[in-house]
C-alpha positions in Angstrom: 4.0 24.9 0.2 3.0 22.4 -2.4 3.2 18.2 -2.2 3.2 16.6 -5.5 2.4 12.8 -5.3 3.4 10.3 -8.4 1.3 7.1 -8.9 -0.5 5.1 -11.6 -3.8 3.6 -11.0 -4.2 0.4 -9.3 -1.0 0.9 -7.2 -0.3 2.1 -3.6 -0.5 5.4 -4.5 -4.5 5.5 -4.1 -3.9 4.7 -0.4 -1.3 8.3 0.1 -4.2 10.0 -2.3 -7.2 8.3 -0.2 -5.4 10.0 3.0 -5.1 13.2 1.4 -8.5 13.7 -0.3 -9.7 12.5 3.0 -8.1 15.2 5.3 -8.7 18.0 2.6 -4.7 18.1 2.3 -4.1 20.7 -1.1 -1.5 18.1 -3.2 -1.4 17.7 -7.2 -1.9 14.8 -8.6 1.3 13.5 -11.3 0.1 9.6 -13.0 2.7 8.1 -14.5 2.1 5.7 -17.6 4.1 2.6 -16.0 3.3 1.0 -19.4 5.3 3.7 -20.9 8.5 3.5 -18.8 7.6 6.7 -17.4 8.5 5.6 -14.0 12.2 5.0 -15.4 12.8 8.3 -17.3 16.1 10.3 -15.6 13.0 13.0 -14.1 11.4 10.5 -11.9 14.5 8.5 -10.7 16.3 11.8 -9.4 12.5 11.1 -6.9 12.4 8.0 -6.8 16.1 6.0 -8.3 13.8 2.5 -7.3 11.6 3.5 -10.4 8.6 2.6 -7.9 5.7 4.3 -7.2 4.2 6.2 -5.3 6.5 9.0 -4.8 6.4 12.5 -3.6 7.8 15.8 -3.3 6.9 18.3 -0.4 8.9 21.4 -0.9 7.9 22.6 2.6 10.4 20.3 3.7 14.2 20.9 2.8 15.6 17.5 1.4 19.4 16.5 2.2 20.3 17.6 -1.5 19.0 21.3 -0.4 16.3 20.8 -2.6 12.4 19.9 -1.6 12.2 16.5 -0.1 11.8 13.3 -1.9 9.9 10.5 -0.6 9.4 7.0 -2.0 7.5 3.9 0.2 3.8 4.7 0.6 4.0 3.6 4.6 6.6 6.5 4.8 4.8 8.7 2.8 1.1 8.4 5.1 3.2 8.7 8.1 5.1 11.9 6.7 1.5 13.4 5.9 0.2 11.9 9.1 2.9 14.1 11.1 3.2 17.1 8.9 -0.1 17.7 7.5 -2.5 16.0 8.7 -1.4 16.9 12.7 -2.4 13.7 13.9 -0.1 13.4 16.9 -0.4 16.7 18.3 -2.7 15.8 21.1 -1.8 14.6 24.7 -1.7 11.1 23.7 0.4 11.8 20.5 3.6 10.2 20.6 1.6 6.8 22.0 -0.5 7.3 18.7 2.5 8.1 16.7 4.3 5.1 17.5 1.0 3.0 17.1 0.2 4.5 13.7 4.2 3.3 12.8 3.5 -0.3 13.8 -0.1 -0.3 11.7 1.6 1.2 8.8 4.4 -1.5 9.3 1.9 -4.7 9.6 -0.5 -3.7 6.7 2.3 -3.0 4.4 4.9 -6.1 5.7 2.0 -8.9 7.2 -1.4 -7.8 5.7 -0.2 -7.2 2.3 1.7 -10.2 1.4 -0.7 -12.5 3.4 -3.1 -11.1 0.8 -0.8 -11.9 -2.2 0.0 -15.0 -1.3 -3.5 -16.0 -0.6 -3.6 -19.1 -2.5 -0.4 -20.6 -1.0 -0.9 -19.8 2.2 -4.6 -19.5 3.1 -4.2 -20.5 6.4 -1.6 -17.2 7.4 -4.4 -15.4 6.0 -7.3 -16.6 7.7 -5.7 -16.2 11.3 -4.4 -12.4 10.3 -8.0 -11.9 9.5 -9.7 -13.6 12.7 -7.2 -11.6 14.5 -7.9 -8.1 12.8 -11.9 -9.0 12.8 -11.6 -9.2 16.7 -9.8 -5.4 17.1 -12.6 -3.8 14.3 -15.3 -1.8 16.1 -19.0 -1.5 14.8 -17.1 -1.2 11.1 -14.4 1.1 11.9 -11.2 0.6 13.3 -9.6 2.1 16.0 -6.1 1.0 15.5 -4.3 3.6 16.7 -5.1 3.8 20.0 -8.4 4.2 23.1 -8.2 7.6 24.2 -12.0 8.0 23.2 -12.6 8.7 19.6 -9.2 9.4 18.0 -10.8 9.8 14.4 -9.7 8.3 11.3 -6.5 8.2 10.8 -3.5 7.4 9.0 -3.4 3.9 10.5 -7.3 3.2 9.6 -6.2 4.4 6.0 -3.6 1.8 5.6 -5.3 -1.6 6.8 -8.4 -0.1 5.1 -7.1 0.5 1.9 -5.9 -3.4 2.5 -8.7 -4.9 3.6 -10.7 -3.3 0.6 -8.6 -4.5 -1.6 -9.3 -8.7 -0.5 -13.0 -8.9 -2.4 -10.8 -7.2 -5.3 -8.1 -9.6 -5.6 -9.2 -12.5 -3.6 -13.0 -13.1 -4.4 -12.0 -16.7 -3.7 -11.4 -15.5 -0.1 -14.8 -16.0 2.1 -15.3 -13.2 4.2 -18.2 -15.0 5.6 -16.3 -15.4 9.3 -15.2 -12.2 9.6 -18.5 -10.3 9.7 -16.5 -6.8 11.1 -13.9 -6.6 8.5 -17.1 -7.2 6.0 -18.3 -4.1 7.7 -15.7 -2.2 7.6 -14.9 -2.7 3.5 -18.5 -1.8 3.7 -17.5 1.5 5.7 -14.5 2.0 3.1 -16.7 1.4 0.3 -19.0 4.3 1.4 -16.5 6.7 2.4 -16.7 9.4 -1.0 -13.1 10.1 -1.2 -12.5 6.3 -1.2 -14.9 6.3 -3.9 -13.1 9.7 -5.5 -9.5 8.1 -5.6 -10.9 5.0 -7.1 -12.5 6.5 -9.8 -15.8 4.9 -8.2 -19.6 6.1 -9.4 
């Protein structure tokens, strides 16, 4: 069995490759040169016929064409690797935690990502998605995915994580000054070394 995930740096790839690197999960690594067109070349569009990345290919998995299967959307992909390699929602509790990792995946990639690009328009959309998040964060750690004592880190802590790391990034304008546990948790993030590993960090 071998999964083959497509990127580029500084896209939403890192976030599939965080979740990987941080469950030990044996992938290889393809970068595309977007610069290049590589990401439109007949090879990668019979993956990925958006052009977008990330993409991957787990040929564990029989596709509809017969082949491997071929995902695209890096909220599909983390929940595919959630399920099928990572064995997150295996437990007692696991199709509670299954359907709350889906809506987590859903609001960081549909609410909590384009509040953050539109942060100079709408500031205000922002600043109430992050009062809200800072109130569910826990001593710098989420538990987003559900109660039933310590679930771990999961695929829904990698997704609003990968997020939230990203506002000092691409919003330094962005005080983060009233939301002291999302500081924490970037903080948390930050630390973590394959965070650091997929981010090409020191």
């Amino acid at each position: 069995m071998t999964l083959r995930l497509f990127g580029a740096p500084r896209s939403r790839a890192a976030i599939n490759r965080w979740y990987l690197e941080e469950k030990g999960i044996a992938y290889s690594w393809s970068p595309l040169d977007l610069q290049a067109g590589e990401q439109r070349q007949p090879e990668f569009l019979a993956i990925n016929p958006f052009g977008k990345v990330p993409a991957l290919v787990d040929d564990g998995l029989q596709g509809p064409d017969g082949g491997p299967l071929k995902l695209f959307e890096s909220g599909a992909i983390l929940l595919h690797l959630a399920e099928h390699h990572g064995h997150e929602f295996a437990a007692e509790h696991g199709v509670a935690r299954r359907s709350l990792t889906v809506q987590w995946l859903l609001f960081a990639n549909a609410t909590l990502g384009p509040a953050l690009v539109m942060a100079q328009t709408r500031a205000d959309e922002l600043a109430r998605l992050l009062a809200s998040l800072d109130g569910l964060l826990v001593d710098g750690r989420s538990l987003l995915a559900g109660a039933w004592g310590d679930p771990g880190w999961g695929a829904a802590d990698c997704a609003v994580q990968a997020y939230l790391a990203y506002l000092p990034i691409f919003c330094p304008q962005v005080s983060l000054d009233p939301y002291p546990r999302i500081q924490a948790s970037i903080a948390a993030t930050q630390a973590r070394p394959a965070y650091r590993l997929v981010m090409g960090l020191p």
